[in-house]
KOLTIBA-628320 format. One record per residue: z, y, x of N, C-alpha, C, CB in turn; residue number from 0; residue in one letter; chain. Coordinates in steps of 0.02 Angstrom, whole numbers, plus 50000, padded with zeros to 5 digits. Glycine has a CB too. Layout:
N
   nup nnorth neast  caup canorth caeast   cup cnorth ceast  cbup cbnorth cbeast num residuo cadena
     Z      Y     X     Z       Y      X     Z      Y     X     Z       Y      X NUM       a      A
...
END
This chain:
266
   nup nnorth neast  caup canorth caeast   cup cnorth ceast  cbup cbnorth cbeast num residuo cadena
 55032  53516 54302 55033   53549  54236 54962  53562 54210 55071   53614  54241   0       x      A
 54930  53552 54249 54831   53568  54223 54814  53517 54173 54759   53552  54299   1       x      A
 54852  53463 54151 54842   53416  54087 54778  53401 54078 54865   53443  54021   2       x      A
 54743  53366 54147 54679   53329  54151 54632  53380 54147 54668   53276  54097   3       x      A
 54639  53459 54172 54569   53468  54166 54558  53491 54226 54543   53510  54113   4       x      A
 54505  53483 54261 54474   53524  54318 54482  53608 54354 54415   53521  54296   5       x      A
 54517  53602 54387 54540   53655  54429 54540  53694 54492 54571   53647  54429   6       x      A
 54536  53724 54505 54538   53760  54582 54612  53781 54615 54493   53834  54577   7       x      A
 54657  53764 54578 54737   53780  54604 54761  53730 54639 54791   53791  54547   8       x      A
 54739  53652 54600 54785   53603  54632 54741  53592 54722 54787   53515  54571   9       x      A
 54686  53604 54718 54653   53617  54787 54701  53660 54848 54584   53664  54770  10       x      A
 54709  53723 54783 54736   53771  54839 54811  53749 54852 54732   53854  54815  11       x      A
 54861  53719 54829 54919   53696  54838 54912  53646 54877 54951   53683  54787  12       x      A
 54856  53596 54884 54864   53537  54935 54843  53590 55014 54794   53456  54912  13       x      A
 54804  53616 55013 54761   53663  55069 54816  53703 55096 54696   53718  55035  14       x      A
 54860  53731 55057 54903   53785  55089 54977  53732 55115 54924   53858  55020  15       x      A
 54977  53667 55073 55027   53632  55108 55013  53619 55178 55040   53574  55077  16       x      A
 54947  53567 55184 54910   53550  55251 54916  53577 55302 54855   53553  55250  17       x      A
 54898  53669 55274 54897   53713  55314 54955  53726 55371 54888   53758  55275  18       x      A
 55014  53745 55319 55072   53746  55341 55069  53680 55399 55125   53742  55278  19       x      A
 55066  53628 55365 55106   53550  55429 55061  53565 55488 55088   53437  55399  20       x      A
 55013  53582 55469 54984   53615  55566 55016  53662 55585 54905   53650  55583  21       x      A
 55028  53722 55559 55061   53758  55573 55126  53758 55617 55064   53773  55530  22       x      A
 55175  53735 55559 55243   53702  55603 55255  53646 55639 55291   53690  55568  23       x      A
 55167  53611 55658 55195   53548  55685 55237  53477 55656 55232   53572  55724  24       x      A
 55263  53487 55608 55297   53448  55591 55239  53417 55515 55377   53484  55583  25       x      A
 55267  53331 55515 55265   53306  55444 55284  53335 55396 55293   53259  55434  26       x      A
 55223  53326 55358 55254   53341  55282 55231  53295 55232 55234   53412  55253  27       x      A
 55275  53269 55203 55257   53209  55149 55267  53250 55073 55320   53130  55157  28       x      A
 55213  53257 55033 55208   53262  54974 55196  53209 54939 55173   53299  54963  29       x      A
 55195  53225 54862 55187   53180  54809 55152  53230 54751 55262   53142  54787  30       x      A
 55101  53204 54714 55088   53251  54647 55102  53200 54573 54991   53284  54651  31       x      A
 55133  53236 54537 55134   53222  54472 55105  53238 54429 55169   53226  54453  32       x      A
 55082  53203 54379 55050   53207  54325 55077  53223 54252 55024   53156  54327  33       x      A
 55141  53281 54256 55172   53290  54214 55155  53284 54131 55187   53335  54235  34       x      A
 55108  53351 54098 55078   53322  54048 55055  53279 53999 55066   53325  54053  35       x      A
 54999  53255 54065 54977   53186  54036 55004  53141 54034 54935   53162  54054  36       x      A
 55035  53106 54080 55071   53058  54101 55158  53068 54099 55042   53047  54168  37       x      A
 55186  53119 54084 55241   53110  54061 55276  53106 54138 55245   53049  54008  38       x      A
 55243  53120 54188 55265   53102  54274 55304  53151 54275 55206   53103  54342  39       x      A
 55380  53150 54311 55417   53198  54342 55445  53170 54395 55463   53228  54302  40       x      A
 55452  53204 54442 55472   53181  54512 55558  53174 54513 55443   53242  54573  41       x      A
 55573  53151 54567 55660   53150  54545 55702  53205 54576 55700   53077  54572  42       x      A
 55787  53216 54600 55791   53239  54631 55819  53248 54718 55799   53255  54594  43       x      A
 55762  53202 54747 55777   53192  54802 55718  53225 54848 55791   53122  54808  44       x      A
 55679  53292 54833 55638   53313  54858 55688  53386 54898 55576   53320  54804  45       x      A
 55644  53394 54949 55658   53470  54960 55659  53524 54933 55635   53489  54987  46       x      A
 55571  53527 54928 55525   53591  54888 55511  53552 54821 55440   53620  54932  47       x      A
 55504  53595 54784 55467   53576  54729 55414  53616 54692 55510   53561  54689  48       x      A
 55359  53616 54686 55305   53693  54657 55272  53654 54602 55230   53735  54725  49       x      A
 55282  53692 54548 55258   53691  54481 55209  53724 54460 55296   53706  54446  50       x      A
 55151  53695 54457 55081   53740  54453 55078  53756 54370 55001   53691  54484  51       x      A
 55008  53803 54403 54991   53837  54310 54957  53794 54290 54945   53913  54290  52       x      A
 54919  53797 54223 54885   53739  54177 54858  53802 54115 54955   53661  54143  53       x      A
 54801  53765 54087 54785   53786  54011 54829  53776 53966 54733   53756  53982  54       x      A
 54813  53811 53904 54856   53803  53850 54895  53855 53834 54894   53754  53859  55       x      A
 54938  53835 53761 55002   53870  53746 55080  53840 53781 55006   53865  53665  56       x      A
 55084  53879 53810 55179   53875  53826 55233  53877 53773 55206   53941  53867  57       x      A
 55195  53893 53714 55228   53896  53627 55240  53813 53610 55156   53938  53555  58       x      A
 55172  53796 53607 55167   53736  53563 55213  53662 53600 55076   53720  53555  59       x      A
 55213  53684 53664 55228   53619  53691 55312  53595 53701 55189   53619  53760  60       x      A
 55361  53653 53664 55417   53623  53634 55449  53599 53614 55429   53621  53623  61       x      A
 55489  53551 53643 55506   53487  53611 55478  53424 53624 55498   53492  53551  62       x      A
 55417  53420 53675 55395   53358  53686 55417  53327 53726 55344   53354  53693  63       x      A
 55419  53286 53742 55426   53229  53784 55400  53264 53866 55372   53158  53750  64       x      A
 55362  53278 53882 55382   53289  53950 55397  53369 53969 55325   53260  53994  65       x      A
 55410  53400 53925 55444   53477  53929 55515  53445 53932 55429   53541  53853  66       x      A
 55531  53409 53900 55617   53352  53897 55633  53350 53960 55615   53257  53871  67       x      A
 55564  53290 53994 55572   53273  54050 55591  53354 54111 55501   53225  54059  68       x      A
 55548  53375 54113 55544   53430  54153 55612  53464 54152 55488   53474  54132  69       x      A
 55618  53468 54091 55701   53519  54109 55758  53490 54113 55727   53572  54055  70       x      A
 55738  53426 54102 55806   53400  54127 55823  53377 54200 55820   53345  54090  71       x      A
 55741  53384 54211 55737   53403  54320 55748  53451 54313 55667   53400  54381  72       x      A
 55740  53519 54304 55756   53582  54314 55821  53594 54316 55729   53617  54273  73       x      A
 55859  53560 54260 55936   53568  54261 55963  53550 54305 55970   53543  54218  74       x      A
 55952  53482 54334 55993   53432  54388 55975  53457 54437 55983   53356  54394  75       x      A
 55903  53511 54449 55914   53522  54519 55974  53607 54530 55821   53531  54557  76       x      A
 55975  53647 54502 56012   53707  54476 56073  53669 54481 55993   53740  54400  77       x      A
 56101  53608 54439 56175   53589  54466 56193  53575 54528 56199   53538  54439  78       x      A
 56153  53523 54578 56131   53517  54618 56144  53592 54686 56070   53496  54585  79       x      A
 56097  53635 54662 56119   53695  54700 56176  53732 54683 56071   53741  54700  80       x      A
 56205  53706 54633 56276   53738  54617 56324  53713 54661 56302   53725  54546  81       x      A
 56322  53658 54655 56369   53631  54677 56362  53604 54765 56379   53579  54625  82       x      A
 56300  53622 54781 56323   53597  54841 56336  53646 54915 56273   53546  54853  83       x      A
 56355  53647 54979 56374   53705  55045 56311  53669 55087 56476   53701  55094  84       x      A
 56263  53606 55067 56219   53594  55112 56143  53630 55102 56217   53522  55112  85       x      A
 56087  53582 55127 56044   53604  55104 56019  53599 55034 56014   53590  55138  86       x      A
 55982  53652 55001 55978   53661  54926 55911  53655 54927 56007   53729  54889  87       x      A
 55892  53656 54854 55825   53629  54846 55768  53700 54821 55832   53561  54782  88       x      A
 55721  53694 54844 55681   53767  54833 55619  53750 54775 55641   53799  54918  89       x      A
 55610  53785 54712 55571   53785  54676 55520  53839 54643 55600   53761  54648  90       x      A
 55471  53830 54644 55418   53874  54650 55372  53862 54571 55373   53853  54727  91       x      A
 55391  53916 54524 55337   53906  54470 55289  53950 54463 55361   53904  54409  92       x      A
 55209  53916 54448 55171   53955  54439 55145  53970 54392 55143   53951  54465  93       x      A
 55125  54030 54340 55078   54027  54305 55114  53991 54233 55020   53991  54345  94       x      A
 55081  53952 54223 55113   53922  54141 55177  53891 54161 55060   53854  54093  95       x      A
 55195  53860 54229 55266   53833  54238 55346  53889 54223 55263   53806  54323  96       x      A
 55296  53957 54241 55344   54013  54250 55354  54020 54192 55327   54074  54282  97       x      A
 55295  54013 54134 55303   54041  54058 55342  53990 54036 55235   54053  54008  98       x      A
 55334  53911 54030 55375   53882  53993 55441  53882 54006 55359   53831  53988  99       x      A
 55440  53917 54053 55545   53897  54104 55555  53977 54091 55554   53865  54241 100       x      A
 55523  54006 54076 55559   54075  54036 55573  54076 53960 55512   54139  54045 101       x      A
 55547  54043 53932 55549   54014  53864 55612  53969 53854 55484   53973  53850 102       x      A
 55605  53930 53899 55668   53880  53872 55729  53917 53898 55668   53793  53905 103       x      A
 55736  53945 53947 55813   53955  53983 55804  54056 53946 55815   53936  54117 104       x      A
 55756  54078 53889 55777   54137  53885 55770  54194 53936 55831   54128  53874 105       x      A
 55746  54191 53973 55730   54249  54020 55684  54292 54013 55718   54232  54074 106       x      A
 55630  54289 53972 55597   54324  53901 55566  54297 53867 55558   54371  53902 107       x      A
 55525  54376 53838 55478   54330  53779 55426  54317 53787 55467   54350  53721 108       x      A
 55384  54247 53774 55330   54228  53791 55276  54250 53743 55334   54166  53801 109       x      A
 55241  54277 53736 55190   54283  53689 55100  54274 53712 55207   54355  53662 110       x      A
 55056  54276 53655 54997   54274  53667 54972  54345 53669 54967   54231  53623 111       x      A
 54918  54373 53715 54878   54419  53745 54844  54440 53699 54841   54401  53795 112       x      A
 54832  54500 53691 54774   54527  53638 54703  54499 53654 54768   54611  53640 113       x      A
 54708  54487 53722 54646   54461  53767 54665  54437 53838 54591   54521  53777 114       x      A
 54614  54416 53848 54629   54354  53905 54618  54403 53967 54568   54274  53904 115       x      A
 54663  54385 54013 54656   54449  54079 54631  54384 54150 54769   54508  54102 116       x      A
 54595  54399 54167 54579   54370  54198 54528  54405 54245 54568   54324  54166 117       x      A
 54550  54372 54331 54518   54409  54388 54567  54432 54441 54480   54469  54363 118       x      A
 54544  54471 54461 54568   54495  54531 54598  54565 54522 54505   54499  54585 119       x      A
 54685  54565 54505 54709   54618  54479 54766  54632 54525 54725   54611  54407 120       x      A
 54780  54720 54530 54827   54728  54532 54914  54743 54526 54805   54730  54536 121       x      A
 54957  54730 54570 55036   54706  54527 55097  54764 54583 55062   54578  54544 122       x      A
 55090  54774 54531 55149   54815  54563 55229  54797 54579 55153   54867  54523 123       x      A
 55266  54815 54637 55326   54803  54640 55381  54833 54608 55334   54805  54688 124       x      A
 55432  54816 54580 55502   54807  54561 55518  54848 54635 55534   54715  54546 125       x      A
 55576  54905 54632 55605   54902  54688 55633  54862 54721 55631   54931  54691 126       x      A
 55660  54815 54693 55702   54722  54687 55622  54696 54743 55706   54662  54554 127       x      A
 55583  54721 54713 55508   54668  54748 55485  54698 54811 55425   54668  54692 128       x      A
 55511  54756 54820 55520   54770  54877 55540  54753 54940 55537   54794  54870 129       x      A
 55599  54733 54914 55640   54693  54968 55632  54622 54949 55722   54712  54973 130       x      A
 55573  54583 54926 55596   54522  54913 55526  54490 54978 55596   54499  54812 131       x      A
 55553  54429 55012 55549   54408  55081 55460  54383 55078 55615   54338  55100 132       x      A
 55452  54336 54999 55384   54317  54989 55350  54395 54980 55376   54261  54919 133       x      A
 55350  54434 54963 55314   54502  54969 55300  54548 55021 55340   54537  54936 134       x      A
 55355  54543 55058 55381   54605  55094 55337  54626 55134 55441   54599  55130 135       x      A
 55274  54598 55153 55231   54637  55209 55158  54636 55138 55215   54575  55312 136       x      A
 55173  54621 55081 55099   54650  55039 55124  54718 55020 55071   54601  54959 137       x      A
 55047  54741 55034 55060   54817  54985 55073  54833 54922 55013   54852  54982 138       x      A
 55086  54919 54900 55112   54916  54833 55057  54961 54789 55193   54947  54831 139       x      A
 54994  54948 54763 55020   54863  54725 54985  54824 54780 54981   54834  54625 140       x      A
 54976  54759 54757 54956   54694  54813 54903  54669 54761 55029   54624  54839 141       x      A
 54843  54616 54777 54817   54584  54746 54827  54529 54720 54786   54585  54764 142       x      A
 54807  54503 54675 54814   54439  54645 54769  54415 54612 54859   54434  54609 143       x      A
 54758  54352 54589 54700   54298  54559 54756  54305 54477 54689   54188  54617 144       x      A
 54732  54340 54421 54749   54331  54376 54723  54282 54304 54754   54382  54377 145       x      A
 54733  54244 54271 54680   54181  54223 54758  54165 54180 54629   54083  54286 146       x      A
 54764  54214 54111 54805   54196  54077 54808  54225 54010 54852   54203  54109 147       x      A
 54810  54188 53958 54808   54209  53888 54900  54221 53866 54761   54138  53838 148       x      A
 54931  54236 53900 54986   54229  53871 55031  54267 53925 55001   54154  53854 149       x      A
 55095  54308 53909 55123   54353  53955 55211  54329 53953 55103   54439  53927 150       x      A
 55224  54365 53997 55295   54382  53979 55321  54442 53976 55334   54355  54016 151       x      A
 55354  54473 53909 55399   54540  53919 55462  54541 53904 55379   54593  53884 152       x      A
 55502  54601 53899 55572   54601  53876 55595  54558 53911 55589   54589  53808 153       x      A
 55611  54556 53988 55639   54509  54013 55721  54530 54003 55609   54498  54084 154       x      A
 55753  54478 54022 55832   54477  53994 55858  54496 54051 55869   54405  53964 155       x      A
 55875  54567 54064 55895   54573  54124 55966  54557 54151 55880   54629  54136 156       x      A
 56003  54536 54105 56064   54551  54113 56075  54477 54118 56100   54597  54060 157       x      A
 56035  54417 54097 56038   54355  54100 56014  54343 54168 56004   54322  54046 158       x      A
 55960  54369 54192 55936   54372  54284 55981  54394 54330 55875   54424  54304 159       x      A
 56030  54463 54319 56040   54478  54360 56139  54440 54371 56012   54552  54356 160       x      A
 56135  54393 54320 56192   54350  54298 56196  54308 54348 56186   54313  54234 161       x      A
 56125  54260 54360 56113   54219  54383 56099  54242 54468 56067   54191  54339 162       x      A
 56106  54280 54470 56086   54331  54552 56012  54343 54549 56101   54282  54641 163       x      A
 55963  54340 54514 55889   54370  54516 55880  54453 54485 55839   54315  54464 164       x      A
 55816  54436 54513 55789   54515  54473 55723  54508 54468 55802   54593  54515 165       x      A
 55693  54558 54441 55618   54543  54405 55585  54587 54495 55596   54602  54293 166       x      A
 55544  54560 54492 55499   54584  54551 55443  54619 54560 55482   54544  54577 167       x      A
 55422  54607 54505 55334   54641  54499 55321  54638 54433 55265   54596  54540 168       x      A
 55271  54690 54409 55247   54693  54354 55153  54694 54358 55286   54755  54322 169       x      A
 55115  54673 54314 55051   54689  54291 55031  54772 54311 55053   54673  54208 170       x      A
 54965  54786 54316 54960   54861  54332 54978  54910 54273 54887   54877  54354 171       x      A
 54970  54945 54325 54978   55012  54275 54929  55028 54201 54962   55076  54326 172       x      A
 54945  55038 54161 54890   55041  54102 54911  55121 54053 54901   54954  54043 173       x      A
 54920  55170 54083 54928   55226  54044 54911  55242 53977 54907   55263  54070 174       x      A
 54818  55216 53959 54821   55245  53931 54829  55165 53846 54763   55305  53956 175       x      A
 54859  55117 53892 54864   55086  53830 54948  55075 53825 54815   55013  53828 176       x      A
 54964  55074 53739 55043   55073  53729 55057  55037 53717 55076   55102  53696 177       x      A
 55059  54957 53788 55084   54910  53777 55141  54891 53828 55038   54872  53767 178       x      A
 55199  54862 53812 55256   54859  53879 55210  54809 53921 55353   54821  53860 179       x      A
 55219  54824 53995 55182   54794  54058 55226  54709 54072 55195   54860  54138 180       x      A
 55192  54673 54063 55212   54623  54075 55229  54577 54142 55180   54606  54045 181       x      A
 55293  54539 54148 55341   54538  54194 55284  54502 54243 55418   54499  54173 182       x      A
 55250  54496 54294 55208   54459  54341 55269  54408 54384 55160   54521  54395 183       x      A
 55325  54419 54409 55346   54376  54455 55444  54397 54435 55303   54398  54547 184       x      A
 55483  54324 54443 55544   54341  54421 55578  54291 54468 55557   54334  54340 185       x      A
 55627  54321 54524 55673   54282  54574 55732  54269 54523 55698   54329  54649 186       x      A
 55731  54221 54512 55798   54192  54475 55866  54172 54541 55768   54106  54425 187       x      A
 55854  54137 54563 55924   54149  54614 55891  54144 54702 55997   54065  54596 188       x      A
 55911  54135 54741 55906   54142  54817 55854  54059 54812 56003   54145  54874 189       x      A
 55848  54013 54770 55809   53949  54769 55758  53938 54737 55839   53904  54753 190       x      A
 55752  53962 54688 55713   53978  54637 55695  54037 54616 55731   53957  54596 191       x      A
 55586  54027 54617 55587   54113  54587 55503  54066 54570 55600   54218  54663 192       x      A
 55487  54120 54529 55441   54096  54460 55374  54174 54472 55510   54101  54354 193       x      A
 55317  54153 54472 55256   54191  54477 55210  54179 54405 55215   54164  54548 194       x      A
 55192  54236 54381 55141   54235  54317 55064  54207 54361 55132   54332  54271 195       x      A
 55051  54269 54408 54980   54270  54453 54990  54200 54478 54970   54335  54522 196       x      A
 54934  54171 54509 54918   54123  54553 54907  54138 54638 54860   54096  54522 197       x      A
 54982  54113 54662 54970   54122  54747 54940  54098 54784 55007   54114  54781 198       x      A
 54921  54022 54761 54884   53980  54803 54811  53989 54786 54906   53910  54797 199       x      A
 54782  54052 54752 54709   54064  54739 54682  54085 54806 54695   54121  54681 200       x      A
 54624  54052 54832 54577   54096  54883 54525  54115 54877 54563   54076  54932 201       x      A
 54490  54125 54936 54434   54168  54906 54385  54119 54869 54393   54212  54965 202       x      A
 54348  54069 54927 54316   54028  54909 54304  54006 54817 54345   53985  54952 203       x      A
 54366  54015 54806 54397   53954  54738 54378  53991 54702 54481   53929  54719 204       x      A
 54400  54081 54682 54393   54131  54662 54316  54138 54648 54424   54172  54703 205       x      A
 54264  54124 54699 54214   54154  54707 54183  54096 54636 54182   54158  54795 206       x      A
 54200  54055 54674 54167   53995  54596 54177  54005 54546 54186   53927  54583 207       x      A
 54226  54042 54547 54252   54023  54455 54220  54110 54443 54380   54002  54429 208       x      A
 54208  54148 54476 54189   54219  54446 54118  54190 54453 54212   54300  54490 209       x      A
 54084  54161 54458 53999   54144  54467 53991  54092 54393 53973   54088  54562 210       x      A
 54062  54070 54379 54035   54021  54320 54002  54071 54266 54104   53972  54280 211       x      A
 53967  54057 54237 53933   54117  54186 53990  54129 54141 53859   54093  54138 212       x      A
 54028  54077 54080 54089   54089  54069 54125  54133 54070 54111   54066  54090 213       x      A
 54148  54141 54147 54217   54186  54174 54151  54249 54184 54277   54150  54268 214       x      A
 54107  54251 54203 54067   54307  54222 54052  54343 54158 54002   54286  54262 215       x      A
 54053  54296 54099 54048   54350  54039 54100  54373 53997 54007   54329  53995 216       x      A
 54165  54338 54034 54226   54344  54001 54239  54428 54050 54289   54262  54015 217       x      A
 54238  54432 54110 54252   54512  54147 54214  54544 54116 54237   54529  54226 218       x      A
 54137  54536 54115 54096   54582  54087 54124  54624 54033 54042   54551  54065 219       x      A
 54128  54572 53989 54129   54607  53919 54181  54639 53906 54123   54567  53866 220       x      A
 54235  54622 53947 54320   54646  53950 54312  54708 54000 54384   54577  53986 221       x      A
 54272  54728 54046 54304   54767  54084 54219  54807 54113 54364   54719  54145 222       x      A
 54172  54755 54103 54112   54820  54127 54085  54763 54188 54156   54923  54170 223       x      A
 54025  54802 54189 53973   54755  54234 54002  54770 54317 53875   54785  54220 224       x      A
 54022  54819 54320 54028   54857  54405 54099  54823 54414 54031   54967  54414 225       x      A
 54130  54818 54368 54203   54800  54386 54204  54722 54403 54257   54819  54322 226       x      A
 54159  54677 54381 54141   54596  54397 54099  54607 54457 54094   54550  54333 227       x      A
 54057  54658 54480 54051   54624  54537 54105  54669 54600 53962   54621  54555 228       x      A
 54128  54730 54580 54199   54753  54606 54241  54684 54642 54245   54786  54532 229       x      A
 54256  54645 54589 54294   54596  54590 54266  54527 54669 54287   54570  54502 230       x      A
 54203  54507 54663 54154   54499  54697 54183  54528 54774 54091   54533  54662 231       x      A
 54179  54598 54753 54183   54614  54813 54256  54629 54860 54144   54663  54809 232       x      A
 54294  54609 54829 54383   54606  54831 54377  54560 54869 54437   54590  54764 233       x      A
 54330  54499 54866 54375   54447  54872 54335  54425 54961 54369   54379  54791 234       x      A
 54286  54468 54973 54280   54501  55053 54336  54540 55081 54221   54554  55059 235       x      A
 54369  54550 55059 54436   54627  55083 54495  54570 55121 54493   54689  54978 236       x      A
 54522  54558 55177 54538   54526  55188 54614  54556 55165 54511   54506  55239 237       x      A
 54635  54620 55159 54686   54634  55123 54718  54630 55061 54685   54668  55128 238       x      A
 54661  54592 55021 54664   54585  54946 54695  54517 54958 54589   54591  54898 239       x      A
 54665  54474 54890 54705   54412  54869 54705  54353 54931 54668   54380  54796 240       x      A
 54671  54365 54987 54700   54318  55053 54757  54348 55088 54643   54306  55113 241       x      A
 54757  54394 55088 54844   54441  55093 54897  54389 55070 54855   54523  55026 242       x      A
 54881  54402 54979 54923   54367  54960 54920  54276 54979 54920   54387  54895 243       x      A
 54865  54265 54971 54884   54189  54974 54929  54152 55049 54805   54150  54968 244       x      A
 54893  54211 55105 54900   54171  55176 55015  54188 55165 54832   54235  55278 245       x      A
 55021  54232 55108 55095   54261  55132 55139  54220 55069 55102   54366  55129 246       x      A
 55137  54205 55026 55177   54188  54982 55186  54121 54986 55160   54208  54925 247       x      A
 55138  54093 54971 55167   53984  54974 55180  53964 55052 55076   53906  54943 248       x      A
 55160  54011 55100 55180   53979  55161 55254  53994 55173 55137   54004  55220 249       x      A
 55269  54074 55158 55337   54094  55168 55395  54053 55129 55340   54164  55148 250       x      A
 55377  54040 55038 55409   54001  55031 55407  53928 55060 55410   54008  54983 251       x      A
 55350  53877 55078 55383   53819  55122 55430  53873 55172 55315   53763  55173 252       x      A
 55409  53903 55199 55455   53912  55270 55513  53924 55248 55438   53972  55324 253       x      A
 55544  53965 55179 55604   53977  55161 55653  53914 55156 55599   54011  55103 254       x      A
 55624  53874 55110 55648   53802  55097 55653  53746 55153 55602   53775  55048 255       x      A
 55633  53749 55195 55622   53727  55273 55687  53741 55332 55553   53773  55300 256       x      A
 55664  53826 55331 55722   53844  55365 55802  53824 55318 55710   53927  55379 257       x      A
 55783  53839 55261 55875   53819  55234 55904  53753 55244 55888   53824  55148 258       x      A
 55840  53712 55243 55877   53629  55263 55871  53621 55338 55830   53551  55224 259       x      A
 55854  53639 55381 55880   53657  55454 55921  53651 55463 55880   53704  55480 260       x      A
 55947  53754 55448 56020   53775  55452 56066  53731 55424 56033   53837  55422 261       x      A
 56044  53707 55361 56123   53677  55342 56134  53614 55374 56138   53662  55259 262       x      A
 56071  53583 55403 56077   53517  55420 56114  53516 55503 55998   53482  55413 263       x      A
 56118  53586 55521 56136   53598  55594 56240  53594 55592 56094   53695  55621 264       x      A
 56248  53563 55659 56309   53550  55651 56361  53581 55655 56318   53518  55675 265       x      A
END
């Protein structure tokens, strides 16, 4: 979903896959698509599937040709888990994947940011996010790698909790401003669940992109000189956003892993 431009996510999604296949020992065969640009969508004969974030509006890109493509994988795999008692297929959106698949299927409203939030923020849990399995050993709140002009609020709760989800986490606390806190992470059913923040951010990746002068004058000016190198210094805390990264994309492979096991067991 990064539509040809240079990134530090698709790194961290190949790195945290890798990671994992040492981990469990076992093969793992991926594939990447070039959705965007290339109109690439994978089919549905995968296990996992993770949908990264990208630049841009999640507004404008309605109706095109590979938003087409995309949801009409999105649909077939959802029938797919409807209909089947075997193993089901596990999907992971991040970032702009979460915004455009809340847009189309209605689960809220997508809008643009008064300003761009970006950095090393904290997210608080949903009591729902409490008990939810990718969280359950981060603290409350937990850290995260945040880089987004665009939110989600007014989530449809009654359309989530239809579908068996619930909203999980929200953006921090902001008292003294009177704006509704926007939805950070939304479990749509036991297969599928959708992240605003970026899980597969580490430190390393983090550290570059807060050193680009750019992003270093984009915190500044938004939040204060102490709070950019604050940020700097988060990303030493081994409880902060490597918390999150080492716990969320591994747990989900392992979720999606273990379910085609079990069902595959006789």
């Amino acid at each position: 979903m990064y539509e040809g431009v240079p990134n530090e996510g698709m790194r961290g999604i190949r790195q945290l896959i890798e990671e994992f296949e040492a981990d469990c020992h076992m093969p793992v065969k991926y594939d990447v698509f070039d959705v965007r640009v290339k109109c690439e969508v994978p089919g549905p004969d995968y296990d996992i599937y993770i949908s990264s974030g990208g630049p841009g509006s999640p507004l404008e890109s309605e109706g095109s040709l590979w938003e087409r493509k995309f949801f009409s994988l999105m649909d077939e795999i959802q029938a797919f888990n409807r209909s089947t008692k075997g193993p089901r297929k596990h999907v992971l959106l991040i970032c702009h994947s979460f915004q455009v698949y809340c847009r189309y299927y209605g689960y809220g409203v997508v809008s643009k940011r008064k300003s761009t939030s970006f950095g090393v923020m904290p997210v608080h849990h949903t009591f729902e996010g409490m008990h939810e399995p990718l969280f359950r050993s981060l603290g409350d709140p937990f850290y995260v790698v945040d880089s987004r002009d665009y939110q989600i609020t007014q989530p449809n709760q009654e359309k989530i909790r239809q579908r068996g989800g619930a909203v999980l986490c929200l953006e921090k606390f902001r008292p003294h401003i009177d704006l509704e806190r926007a939805v950070m992470s939304i479990r749509f059913d036991d297969a599928f669940i959708g992240m605003q923040f970026h899980p597969e951010a580490d430190a390393p990746g983090m550290r570059m992109y807060l050193l680009r002068e750019d992003k270093k004058e984009i915190v500044i000016e938004k939040h204060g000189e102490k709070k950019y190198w604050d940020m700097l210094d988060h990303l030493n805390d081994p409880d902060k956003i490597m918390a999150t990264y080492h716990a969320v994309v591994p747990r989900f492979l392992m979720q999606g892993l273990k379910t085609n096991l079990v069902a595959a067991l006789p």
